[in-house]
C-alpha positions as CSV (number, residue, x, y, z in Angstrom):
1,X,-17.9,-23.6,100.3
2,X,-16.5,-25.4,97.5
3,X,-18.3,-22.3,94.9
4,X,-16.6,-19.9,97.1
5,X,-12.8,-21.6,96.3
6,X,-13.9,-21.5,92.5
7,X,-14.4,-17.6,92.5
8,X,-11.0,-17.5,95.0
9,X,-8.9,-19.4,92.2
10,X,-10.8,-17.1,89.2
11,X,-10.1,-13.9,91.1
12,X,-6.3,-15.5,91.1
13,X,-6.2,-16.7,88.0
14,X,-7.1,-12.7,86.6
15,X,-4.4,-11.6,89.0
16,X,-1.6,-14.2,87.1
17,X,-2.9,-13.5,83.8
18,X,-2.5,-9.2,84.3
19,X,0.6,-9.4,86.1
20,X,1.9,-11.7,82.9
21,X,1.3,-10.1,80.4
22,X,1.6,-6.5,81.5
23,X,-1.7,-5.6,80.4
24,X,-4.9,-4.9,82.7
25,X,-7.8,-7.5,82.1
26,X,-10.9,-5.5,84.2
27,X,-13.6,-4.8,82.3
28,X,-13.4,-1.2,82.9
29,X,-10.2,-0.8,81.2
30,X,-11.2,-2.1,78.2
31,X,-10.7,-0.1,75.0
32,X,-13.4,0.8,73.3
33,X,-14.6,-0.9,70.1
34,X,-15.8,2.5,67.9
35,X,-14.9,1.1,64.5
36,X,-11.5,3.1,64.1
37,X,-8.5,2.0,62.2
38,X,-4.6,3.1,62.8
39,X,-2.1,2.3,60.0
40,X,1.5,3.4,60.6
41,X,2.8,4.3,57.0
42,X,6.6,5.4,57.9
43,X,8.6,3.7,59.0
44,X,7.7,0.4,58.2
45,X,7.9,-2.5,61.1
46,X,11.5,-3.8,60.8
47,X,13.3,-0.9,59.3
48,X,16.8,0.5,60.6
49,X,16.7,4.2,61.3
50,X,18.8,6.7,62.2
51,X,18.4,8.3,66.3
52,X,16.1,10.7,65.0
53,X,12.8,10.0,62.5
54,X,9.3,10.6,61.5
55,X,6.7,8.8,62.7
56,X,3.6,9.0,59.9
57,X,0.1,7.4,60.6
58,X,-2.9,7.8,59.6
59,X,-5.9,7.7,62.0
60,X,-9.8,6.5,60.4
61,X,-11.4,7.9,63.1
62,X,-14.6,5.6,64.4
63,X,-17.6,7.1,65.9
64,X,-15.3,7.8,69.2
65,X,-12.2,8.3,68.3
66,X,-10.5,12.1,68.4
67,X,-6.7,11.6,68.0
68,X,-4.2,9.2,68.5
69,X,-1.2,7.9,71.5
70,X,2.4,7.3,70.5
71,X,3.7,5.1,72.4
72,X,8.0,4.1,72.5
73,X,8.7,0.9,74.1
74,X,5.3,1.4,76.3
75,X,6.3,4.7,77.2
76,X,3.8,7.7,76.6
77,X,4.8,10.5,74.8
78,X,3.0,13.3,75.6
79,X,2.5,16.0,73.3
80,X,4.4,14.2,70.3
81,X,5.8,16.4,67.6
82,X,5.8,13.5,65.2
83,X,9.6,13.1,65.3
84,X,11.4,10.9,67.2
85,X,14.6,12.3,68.5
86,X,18.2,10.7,69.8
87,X,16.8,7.3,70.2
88,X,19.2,5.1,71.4
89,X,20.6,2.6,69.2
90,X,18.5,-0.8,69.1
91,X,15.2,-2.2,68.7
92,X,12.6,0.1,70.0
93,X,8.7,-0.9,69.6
94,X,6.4,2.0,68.7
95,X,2.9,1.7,69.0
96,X,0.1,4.7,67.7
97,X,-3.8,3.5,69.3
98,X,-6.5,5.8,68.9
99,X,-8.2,7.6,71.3
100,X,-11.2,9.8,72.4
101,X,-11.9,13.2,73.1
102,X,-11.8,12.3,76.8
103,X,-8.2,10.2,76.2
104,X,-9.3,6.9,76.9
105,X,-8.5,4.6,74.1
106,X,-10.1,3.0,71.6
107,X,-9.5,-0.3,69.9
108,X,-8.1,1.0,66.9
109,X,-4.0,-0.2,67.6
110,X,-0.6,-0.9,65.3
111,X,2.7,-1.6,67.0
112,X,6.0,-1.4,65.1
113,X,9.2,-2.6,65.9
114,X,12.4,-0.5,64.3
115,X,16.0,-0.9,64.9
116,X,17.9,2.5,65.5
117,X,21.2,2.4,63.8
């Protein structure tokens, strides 16, 4: 009984810990570790930009990765052109991860922060 409250407080404890801090912690959903790398080159973290700018990476692809996500302030963008347009003003976190053919993502990961002037 008392190995059956254990697994009851684990199974709880996973729930608390993914519903803090906003990221899923199965196993399933795990990124894969292929050996990529992700560097954002422009803009840098912490610059002020205007509503509309670049976005340059560069993506070492691993032995899985095929492309990259953009990401703004969590948000997919789908298809993205490489240019952000009429952000609103503020800080805005931008992250690029790396993913496979089949889009699930890989470890490879940079996030960003900018400040839209």
């Amino acid at each position: 009984m008392q190995m059956l409250g254990r697994i009851g407080m684990m199974g709880l404890g996973i729930a608390l810990v993914s519903a803090l801090s906003g990221a899923p912690v199965f196993a399933e959903d795990k990124p894969i570790e292929d050996g990529s790398k992700i560097v954002i080159t422009s803009p840098k973290d912490g610059d002020k930009v205007s509503d509309s700018f670049e976005l340059k990476y560069e993506l070492t692809k691993g032995s899985e990765a095929a492309h990259a996500h953009v990401y703004l302030d969590n948000q997919y963008q789908k298809g993205f052109p490489g240019t952000f347009k009429g952000v609103s003003k503020g800080k805005h976190q931008i992250t690029v991860t790396g993913a496979n053919k089949d889009h699930k993502l890989v470890s490879a990961t940079q996030t960003i922060t900018v400040e839209v002037q």
